[in-house]
ZATI-530606 format. One record per residue (C-alpha): residue number from 0; residue in one letter; x, y, z. Coordinates in nm, 2 decimals, decimal comma, padded with zeros to 4 digits. Layout:
BEGIN
<atom><n>NUM</n><res>a</res><east>X</east><north>Y</north><up>Z</up></atom>
...
REM end
This chain:
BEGIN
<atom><n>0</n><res>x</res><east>00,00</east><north>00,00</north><up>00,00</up></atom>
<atom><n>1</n><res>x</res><east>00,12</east><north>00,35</north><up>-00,09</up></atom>
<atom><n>2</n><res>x</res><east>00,24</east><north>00,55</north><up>00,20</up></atom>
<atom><n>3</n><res>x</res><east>00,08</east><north>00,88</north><up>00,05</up></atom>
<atom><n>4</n><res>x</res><east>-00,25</east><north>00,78</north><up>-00,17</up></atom>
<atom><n>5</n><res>x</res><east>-00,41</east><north>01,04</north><up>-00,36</up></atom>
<atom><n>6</n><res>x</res><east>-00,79</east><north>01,03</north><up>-00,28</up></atom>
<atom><n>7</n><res>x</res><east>-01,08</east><north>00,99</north><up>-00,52</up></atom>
<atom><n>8</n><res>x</res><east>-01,20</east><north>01,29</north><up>-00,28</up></atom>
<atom><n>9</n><res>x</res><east>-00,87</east><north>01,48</north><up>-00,34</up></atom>
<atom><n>10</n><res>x</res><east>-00,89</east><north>01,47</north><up>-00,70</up></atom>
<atom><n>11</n><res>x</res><east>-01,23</east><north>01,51</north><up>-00,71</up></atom>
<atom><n>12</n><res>x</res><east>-01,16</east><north>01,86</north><up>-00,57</up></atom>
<atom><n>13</n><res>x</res><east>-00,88</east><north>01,98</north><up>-00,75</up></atom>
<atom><n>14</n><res>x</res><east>-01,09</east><north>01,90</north><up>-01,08</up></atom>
<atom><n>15</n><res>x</res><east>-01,39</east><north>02,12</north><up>-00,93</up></atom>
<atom><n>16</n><res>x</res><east>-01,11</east><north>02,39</north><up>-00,84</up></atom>
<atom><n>17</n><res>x</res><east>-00,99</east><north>02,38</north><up>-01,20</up></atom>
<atom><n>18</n><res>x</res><east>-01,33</east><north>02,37</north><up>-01,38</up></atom>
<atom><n>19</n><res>x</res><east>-01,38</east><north>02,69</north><up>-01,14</up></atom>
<atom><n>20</n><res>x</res><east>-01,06</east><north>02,85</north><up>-01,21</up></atom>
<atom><n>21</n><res>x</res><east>-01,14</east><north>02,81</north><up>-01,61</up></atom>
<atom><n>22</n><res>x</res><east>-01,46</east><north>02,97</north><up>-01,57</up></atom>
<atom><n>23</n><res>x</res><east>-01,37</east><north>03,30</north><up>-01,39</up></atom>
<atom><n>24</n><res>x</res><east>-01,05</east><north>03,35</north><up>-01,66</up></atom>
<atom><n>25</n><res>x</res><east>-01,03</east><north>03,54</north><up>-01,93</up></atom>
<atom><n>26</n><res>x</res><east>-00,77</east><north>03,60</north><up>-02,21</up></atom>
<atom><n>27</n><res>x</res><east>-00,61</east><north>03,99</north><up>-02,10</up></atom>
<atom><n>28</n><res>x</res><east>-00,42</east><north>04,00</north><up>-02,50</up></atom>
<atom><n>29</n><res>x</res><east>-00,63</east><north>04,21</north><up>-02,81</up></atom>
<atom><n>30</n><res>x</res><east>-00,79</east><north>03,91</north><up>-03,01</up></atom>
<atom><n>31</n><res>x</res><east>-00,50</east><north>03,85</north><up>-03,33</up></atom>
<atom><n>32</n><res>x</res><east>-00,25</east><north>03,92</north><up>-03,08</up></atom>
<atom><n>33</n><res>x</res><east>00,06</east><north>03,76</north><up>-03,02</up></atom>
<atom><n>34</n><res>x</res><east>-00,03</east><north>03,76</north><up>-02,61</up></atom>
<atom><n>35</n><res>x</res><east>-00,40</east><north>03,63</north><up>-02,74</up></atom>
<atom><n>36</n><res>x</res><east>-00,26</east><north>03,38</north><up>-02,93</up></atom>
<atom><n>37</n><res>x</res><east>-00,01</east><north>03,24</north><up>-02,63</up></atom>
<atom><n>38</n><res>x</res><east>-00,33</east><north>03,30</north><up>-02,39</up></atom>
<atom><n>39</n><res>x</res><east>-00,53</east><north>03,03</north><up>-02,60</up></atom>
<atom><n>40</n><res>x</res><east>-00,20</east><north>02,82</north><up>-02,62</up></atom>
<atom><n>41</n><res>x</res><east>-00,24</east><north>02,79</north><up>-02,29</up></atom>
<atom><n>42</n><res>x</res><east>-00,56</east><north>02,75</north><up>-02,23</up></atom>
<atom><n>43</n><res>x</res><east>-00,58</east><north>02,52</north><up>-02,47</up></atom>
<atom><n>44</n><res>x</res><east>-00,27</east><north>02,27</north><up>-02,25</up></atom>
<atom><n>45</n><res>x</res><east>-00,55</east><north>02,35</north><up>-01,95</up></atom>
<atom><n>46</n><res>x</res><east>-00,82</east><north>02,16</north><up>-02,13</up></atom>
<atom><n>47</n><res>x</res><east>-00,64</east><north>01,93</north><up>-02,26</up></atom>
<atom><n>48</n><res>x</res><east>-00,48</east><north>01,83</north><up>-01,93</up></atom>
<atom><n>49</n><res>x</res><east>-00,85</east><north>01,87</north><up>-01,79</up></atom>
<atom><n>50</n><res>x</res><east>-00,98</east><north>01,61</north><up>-02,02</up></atom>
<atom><n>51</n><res>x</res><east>-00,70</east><north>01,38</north><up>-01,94</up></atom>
<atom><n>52</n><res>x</res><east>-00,74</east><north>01,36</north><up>-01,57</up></atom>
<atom><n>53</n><res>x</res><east>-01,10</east><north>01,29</north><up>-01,62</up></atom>
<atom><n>54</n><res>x</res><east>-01,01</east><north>01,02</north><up>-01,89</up></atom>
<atom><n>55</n><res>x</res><east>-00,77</east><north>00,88</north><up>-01,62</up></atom>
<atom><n>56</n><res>x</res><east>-01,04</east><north>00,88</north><up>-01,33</up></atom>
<atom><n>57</n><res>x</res><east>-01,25</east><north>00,69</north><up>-01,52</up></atom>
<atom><n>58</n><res>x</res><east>-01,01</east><north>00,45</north><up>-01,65</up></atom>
<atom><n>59</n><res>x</res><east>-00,93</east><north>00,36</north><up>-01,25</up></atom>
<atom><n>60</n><res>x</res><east>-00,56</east><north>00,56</north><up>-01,29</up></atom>
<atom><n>61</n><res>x</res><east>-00,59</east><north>00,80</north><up>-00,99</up></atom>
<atom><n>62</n><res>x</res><east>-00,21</east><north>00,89</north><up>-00,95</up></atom>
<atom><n>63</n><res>x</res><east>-00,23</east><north>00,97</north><up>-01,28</up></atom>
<atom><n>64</n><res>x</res><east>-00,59</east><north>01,14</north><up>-01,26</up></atom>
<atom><n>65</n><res>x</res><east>-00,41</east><north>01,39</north><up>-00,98</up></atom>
<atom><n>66</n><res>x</res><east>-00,07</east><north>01,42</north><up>-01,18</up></atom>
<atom><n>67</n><res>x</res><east>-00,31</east><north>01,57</north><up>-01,48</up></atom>
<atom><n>68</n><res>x</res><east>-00,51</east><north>01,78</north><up>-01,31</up></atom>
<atom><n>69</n><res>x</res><east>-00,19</east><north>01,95</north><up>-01,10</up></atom>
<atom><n>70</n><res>x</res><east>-00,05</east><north>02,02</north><up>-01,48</up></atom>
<atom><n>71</n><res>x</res><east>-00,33</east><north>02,21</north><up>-01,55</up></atom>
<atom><n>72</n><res>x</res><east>-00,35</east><north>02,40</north><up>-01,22</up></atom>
<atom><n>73</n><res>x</res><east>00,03</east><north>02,51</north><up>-01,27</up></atom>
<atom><n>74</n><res>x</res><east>-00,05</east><north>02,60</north><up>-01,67</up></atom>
<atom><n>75</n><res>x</res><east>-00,34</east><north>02,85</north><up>-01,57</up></atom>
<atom><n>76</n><res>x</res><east>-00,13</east><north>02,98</north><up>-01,25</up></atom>
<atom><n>77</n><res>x</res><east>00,15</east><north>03,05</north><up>-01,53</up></atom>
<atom><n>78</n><res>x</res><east>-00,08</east><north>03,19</north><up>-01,74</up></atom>
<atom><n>79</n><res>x</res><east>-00,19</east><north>03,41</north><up>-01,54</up></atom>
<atom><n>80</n><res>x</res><east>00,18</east><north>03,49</north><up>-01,37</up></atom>
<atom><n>81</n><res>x</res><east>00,28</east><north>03,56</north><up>-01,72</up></atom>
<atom><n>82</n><res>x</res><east>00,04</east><north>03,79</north><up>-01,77</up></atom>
<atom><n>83</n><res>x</res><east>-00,15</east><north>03,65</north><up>-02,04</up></atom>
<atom><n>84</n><res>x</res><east>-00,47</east><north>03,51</north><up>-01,84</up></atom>
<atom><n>85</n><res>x</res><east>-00,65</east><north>03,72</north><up>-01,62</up></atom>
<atom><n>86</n><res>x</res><east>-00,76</east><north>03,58</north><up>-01,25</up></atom>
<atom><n>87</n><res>x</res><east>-00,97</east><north>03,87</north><up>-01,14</up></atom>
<atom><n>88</n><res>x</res><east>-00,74</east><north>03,91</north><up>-00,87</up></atom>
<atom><n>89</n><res>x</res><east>-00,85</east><north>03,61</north><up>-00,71</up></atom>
<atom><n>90</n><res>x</res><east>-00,59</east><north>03,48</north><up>-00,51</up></atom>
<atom><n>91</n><res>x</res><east>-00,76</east><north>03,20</north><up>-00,36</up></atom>
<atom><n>92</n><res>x</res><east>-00,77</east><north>03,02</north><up>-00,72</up></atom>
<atom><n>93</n><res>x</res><east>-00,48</east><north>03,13</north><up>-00,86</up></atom>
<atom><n>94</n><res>x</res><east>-00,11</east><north>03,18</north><up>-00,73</up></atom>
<atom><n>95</n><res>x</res><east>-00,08</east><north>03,60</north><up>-00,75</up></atom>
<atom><n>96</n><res>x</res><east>00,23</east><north>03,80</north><up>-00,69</up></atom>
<atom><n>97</n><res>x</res><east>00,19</east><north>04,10</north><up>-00,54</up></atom>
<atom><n>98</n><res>x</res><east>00,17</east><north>04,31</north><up>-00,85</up></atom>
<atom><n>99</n><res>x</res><east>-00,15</east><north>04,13</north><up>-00,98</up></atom>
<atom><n>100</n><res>x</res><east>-00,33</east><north>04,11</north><up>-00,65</up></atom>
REM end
C-alpha cells in the first residue's frame, strides 16, 4: 500500500477547483495578438490536461488522474503569472504576486 495515496476525494476537488478556475479566466491580450494567441495556447494545454485527468479517473488511474489535473492548475497559474490570463485578482484560485493582486 502507498504510504501517500491520492484520494478519489482529493482529486475530485482539484478538478472542481480547475473547472472553477477556467470559468472566472479570461484572455487579457487584443484578439489576433501575439499575447491572445499564447493565452489560447495555454488555455488550450489547461483543457487538454483537464480532459485527461477525467479520462484517467475513469479508466481507475488516480495517480495519474491527480498528476493531470496538478499540470493544468500550474499552466493557468502560469498563465496568469505571465500575464496572459486574467484571475480577477483572485488569489484563492490562482497563485498571485503581489503586483496582480
Amino acid at each position: 500500500m502507498d504510504k501517500y495515496p491520492v484520494t478519489l476525494e482529493r482529486i475530485e476537488k482539484y478538478l472542481a477547483l480547475t473547472e472553477k478556475a477556467l470559468g472566472k479566466v479570461s484572455i487579457i491580450g487584443d484578439l489576433g495578438s501575439e499575447n491572445h494567441s499564447k493565452a489560447q495556447d495555454i488555455l488550450e494545454m489547461v483543457g487538454a490536461y483537464l480532459s485527461d485527468s477525467k479520462y484517467f479517473l475513469k479508466d481507475g488511474r488516480g495517480d495519474d488522474a491527480f498528476a493531470a489535473i496538478t499540470y493544468a492548475n500550474g499552466w493557468l497559474d502560469c498563465g496568469v503569472r505571465l500575464g496572459y490570463i486574467d484571475a480577477k485578482g483572485d488569489w484563492q484560485l490562482f497563485t498571485l504576486s503581489s503586483q496582480l493582486a
